[in-house]
C-alpha positions in Angstrom: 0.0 0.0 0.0 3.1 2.2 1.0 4.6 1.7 -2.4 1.6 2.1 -4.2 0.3 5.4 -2.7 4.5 6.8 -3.7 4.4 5.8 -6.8 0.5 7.0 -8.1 0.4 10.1 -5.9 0.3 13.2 -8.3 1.5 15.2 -4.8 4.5 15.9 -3.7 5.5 13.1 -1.2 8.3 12.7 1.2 9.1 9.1 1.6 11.6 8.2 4.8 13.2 5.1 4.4 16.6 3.4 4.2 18.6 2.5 0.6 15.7 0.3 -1.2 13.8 3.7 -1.3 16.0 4.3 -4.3 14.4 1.5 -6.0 10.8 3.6 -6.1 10.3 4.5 -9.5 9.5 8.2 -9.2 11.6 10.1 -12.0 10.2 13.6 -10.2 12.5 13.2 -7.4 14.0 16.6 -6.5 16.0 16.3 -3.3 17.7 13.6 -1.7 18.7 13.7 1.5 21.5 11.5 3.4 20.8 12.1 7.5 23.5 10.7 9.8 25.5 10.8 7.1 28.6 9.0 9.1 26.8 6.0 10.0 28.2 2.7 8.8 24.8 1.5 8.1 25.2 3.1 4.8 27.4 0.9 3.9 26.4 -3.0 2.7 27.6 -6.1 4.6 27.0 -8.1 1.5 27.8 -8.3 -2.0 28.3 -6.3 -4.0 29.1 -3.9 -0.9 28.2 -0.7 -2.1 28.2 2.7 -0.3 24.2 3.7 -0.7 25.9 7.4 -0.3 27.8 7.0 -3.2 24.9 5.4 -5.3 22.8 8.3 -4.2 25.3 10.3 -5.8 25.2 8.9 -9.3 21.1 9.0 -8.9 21.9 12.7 -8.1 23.7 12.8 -11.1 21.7 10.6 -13.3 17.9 12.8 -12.1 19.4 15.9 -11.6 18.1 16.3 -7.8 19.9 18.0 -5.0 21.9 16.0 -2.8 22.2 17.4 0.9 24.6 15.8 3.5 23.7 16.1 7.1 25.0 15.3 10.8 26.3 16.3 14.3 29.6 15.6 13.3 30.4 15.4 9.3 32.7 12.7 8.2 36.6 13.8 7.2 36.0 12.6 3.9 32.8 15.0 4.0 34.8 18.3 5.3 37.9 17.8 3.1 35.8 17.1 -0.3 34.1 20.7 1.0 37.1 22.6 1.3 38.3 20.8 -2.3 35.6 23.2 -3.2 33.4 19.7 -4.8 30.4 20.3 -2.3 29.4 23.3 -0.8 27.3 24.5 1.9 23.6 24.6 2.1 23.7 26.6 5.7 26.8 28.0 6.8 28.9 25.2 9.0 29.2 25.2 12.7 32.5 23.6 14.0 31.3 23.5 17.9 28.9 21.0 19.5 26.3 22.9 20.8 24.9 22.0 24.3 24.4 23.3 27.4 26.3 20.6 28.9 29.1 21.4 31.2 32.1 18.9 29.9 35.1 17.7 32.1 37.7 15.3 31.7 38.5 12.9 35.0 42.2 11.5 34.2 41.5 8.0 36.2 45.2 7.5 36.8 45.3 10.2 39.3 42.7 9.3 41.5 43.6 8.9 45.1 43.3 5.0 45.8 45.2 3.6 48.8 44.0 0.2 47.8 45.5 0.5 44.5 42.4 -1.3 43.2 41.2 -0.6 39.6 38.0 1.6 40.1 35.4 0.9 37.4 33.1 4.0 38.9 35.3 7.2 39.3 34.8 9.1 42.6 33.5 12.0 40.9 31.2 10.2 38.8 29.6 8.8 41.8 29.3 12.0 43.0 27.8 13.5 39.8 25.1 10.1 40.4 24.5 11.0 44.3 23.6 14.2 43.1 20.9 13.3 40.6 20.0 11.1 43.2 19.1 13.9 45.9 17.6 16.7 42.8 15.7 13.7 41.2 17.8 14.1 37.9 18.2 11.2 35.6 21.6 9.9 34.5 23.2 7.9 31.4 26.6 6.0 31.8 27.9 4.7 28.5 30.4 2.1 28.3 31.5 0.9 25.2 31.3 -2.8 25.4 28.4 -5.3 27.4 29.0 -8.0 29.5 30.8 -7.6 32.5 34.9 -7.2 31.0 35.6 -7.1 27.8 39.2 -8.6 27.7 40.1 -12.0 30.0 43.8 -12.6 30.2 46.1 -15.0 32.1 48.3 -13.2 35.0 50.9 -15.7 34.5 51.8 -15.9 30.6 49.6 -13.0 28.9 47.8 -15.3 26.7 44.3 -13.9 26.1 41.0 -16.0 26.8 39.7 -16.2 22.8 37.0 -18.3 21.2 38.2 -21.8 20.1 36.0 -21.4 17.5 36.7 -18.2 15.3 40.0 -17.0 17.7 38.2 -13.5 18.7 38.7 -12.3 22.3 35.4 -13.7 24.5 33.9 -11.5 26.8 32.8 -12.8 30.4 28.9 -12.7 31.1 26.9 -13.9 34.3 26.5 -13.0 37.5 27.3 -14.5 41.2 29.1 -17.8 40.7 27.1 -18.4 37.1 29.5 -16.8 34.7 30.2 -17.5 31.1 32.5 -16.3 28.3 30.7 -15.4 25.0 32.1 -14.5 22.0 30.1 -11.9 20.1 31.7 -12.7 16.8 30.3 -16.2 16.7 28.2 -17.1 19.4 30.3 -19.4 21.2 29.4 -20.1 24.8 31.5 -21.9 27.4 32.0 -22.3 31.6 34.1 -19.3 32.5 36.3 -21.9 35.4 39.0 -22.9 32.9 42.7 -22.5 33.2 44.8 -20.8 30.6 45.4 -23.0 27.7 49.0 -21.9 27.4 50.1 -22.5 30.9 47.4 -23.8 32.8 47.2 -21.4 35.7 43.8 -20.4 37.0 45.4 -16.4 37.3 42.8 -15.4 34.7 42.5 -11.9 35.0 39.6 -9.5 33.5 40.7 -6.0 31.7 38.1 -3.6 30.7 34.4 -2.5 31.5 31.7 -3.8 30.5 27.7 -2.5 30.8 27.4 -5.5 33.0 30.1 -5.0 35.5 28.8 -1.1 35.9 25.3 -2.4 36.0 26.2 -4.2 39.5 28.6 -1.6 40.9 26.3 1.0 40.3 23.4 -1.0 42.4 25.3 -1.6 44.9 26.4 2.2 45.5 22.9 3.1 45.1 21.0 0.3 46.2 17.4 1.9 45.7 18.0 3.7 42.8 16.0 2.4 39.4 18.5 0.8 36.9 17.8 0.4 33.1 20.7 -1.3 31.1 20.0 -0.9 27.5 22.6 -3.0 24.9 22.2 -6.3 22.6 22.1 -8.4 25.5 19.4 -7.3 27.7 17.4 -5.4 24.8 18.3 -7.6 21.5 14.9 -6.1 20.2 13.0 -2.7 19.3 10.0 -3.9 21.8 12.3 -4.5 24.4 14.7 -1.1 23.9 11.5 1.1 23.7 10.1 -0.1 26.9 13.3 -0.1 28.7 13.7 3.4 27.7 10.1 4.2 28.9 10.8 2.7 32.1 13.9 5.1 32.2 12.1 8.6 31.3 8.6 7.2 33.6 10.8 7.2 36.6 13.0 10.2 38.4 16.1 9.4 39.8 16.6 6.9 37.0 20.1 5.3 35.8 20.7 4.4 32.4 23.5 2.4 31.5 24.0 1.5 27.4 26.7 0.7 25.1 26.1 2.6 21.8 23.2 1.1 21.0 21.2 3.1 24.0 21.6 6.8 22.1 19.2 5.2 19.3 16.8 5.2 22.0 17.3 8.8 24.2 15.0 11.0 22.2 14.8 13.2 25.1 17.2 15.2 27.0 18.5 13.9 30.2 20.0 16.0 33.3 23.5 14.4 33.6 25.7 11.7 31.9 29.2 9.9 32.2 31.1 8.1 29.5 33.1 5.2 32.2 34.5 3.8 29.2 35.5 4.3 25.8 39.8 3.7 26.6 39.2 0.1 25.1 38.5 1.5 21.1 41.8 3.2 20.9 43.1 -0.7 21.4 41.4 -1.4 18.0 43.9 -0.6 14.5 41.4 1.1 12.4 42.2 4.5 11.2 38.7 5.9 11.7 38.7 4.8 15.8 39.4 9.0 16.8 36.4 9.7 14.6 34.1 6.9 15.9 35.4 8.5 19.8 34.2 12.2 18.8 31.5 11.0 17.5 29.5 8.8 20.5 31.1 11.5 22.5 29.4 14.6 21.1 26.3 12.8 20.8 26.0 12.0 24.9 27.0 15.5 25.3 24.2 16.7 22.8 21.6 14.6 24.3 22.9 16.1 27.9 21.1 18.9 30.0 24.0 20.4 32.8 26.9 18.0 33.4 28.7 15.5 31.2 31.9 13.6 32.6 34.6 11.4 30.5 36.4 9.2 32.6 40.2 7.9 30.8 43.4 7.3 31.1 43.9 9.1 27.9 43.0 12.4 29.5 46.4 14.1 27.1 45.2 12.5 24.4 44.3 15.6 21.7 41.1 13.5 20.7 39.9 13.8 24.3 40.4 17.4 24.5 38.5 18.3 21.6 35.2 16.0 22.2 34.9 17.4 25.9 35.0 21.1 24.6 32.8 20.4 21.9 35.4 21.2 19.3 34.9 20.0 16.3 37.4 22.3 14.2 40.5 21.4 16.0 39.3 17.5 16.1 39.2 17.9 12.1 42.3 19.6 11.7 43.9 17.2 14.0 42.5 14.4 12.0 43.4 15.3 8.0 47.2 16.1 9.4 46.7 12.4 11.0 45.2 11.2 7.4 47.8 13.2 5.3 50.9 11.7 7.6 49.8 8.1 6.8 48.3 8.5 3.6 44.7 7.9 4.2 41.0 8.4 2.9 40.0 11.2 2.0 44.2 11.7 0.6 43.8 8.4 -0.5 41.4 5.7 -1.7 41.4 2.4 -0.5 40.6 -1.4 -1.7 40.6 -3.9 0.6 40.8 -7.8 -1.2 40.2 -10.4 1.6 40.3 -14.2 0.9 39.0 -16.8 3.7 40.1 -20.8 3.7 43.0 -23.1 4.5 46.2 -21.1 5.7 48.4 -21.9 3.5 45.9 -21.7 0.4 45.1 -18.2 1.3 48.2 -17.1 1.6 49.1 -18.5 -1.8 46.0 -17.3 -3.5 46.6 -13.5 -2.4 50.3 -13.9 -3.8 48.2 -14.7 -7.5 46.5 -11.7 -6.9 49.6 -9.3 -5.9 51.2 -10.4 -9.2 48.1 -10.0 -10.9 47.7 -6.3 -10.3 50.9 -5.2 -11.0 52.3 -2.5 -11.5 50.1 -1.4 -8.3 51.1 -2.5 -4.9 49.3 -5.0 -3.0 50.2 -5.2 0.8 49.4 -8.6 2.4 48.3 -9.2 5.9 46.4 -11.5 8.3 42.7 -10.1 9.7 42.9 -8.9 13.3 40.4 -11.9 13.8 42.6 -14.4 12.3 39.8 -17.6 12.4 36.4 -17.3 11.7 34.3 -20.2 11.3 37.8 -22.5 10.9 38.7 -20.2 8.2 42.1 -17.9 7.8 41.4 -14.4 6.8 44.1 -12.9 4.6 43.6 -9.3 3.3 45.3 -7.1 0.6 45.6 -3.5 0.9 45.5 -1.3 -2.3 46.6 2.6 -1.5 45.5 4.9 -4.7 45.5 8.3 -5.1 42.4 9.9 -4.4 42.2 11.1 -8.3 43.4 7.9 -9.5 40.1 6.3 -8.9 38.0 4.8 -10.7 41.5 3.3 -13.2 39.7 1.2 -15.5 42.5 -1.2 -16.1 42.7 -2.5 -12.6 38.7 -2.3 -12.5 38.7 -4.6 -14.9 41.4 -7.1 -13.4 39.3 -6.7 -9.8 35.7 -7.6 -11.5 37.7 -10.8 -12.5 38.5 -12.1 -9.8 36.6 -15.4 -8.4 33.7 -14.9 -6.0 36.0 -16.7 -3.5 37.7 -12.9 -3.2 35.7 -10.1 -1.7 36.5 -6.7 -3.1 36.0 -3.7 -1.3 36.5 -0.2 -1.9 37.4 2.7 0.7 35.9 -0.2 3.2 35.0 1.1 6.6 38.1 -0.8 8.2 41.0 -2.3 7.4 40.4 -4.9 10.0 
């Protein structure tokens, strides 16, 4: 009924929708507009992986509509096409995160602990919560992973706890004596009383902070305080999310505690907030991890009345700085220096190749490949997830200039290769 009424109403229509609204055949199509323009969404999981931004460029092209851009905090690729003079601005650009929010930085490593215990709840962010407490203020606490710790590793040898099936760090669940590592890669479960499989000790020791583990610190400082927790475990579906979030807002004095996935559902402003993690994504090698940190920063900042705290012991770090004062000018500057040192997108375009089966046959089929494209350079390395599903993960790494791209040449050599290879251009990691 949706489609039909699009397609036969003489009326202007606005039709909201993700990339199969493309697909309506409406030739009239004026403007097109691209909200959130950062998120990875945009970007297919599946063959043939395209970019629905880029498409909607060629459609722009192709219909002669208007194509408008739009977020809290453009994409470097976005700003640096801008000042290429390609794209200009519909309404003049404001570099500063607006919000009313006072921002401060708490540098965990100087915090006064005679116990020299690893606190996951800073002293003043259980101050900023015993506040809200007394005023009846509700407070969000992101942390960037669920479960209780992220990272399980022996005290003895180093060796990280990983999934025996696909080799991805698990991540300890449960509560009481009934815990559980999961991997969220695969879906592995298993008993979390194990030794290390490289030395068999039983010094397993968890790094990192998970939703879980500040879920249960946080009732036990404020014992009759109402708790939501809002991430894929305890809300894995949009009925569930929306009325965890209404039990949030319906009571005063409530604490929220989310991973990323909780800022999908604050669609009102709340009084106070605290990011207790986000240290653990500078661990990940992926170029685009400082934008992904300003990003989910500025948005709890946005969504955030009178006080927003970011704990870290990255307090120096520059990418810090600029997300607690809302600047997003010096973050960019920051960032296309970064981009320019190391030669990446937007200075460059990227095209990831990545091959999965038996070790050696990987390796051997990606050699193929490098000779196959030359003269271009093809850098080989092994996933960060080495093993998934029993599988070795090889990737090649092509580094073009930007205005090199599209070369027809090596176009045509990449739509030849096997549907054993996955091709991938300016991917969202290199990972």
């Amino acid at each position: 009924r949706a489609w039909n009424a699009i397609v036969t109403n003489p009326h202007p229509v606005l039709v909201i929708g993700t990339g199969a609204i493309f697909s309506i055949p409406r030739p009239d199509i004026g403007t097109i507009i691209l909200e959130r323009e950062s998120a990875g969404g945009y970007k297919y999981q599946t063959r043939p992986y395209a970019d629905i931004r880029v498409f909607a460029e060629f459609l722009r092209k192709k219909i002669g509509a208007e194509l408008i851009v739009g977020d809290l905090l453009l994409r470097s690729e976005t700003l640096y096409r801008r000042d290429q003079g390609e794209i200009h601005d519909r309404l003049p650009l404001s570099f500063r995160i607006h919000t009313q929010a006072e921002g401060a930085v708490i540098d965990v490593r100087k915090e006064k602990n005679p116990a020299k215990e690893f606190k996951i709840v800073s002293r003043e962010v259980e101050d900023m919560i015993g506040l809200a407490q007394s005023r009846g203020e509700r407070v969000f606490l992101y942390a960037t992973r669920r479960g209780l710790s992220p990272l399980t590793l022996c005290g003895d040898c180093g060796t990280v706890v990983t999934c025996n099936t696909c080799t991805a760090p698990t991540v300890l669940h449960g509560d009481g004596e009934n815990r559980f590592f999961l991997c969220h890669r695969c879906g592995e479960r298993r008993d979390a009383s194990e030794r290390c499989k490289v030395c068999d000790s039983w010094k397993l020791t968890t790094l990192g902070i998970g939703t879980e583990r500040v879920e249960e610190i946080v009732k036990k400082m404020f014992p009759n305080a109402h708790v939501v927790r809002i991430d894929k475990e305890s809300t894995p579906t949009l009925a569930r999310g929306v009325k965890a979030i209404s039990s949030f807002y319906s009571h005063p004095k409530s604490i929220l505690i989310g991973t990323e996935m909780a800022l999908l559902y604050l669609d009102k402003p709340i009084e106070r907030s605290a990011v207790i993690s986000v240290d653990s994504l500078f661990s990940i090698p992926d170029f685009r991890t400082n934008e992904k940190v300003m990003s989910i920063i500025s948005r709890i900042r946005t969504k955030t009345e009178l006080q927003c705290l970011i704990q870290t012991r990255y307090a120096s770090v520059p990418i810090i700085t600029h997300a607690a004062g809302g600047n997003a000018g010096s973050f960019y500057r920051d960032e296309i220096e970064e981009r320019k040192k190391f030669n990446y997108p937007p200075i460059s375009t990227l095209i990831k190749i990545t091959y999965r089966g038996d070790k050696t046959l990987a390796w051997q089929e990606m050699e193929k490949v490098k000779k196959l494209i030359e003269p271009y350079e093809l850098v080989l390395f092994p996933a960060f997830i080495e093993v998934v599903k029993g599988k070795h993960v090889v990737h090649g790494l092509i580094r073009l200039p930007r205005e090199s791209w599209i070369n027809e040449d090596l176009l045509h050599v990449l739509e030849s290769l096997p549907l054993s290879f996955s091709v991938k251009v300016d991917p969202e990691n290199l990972l």
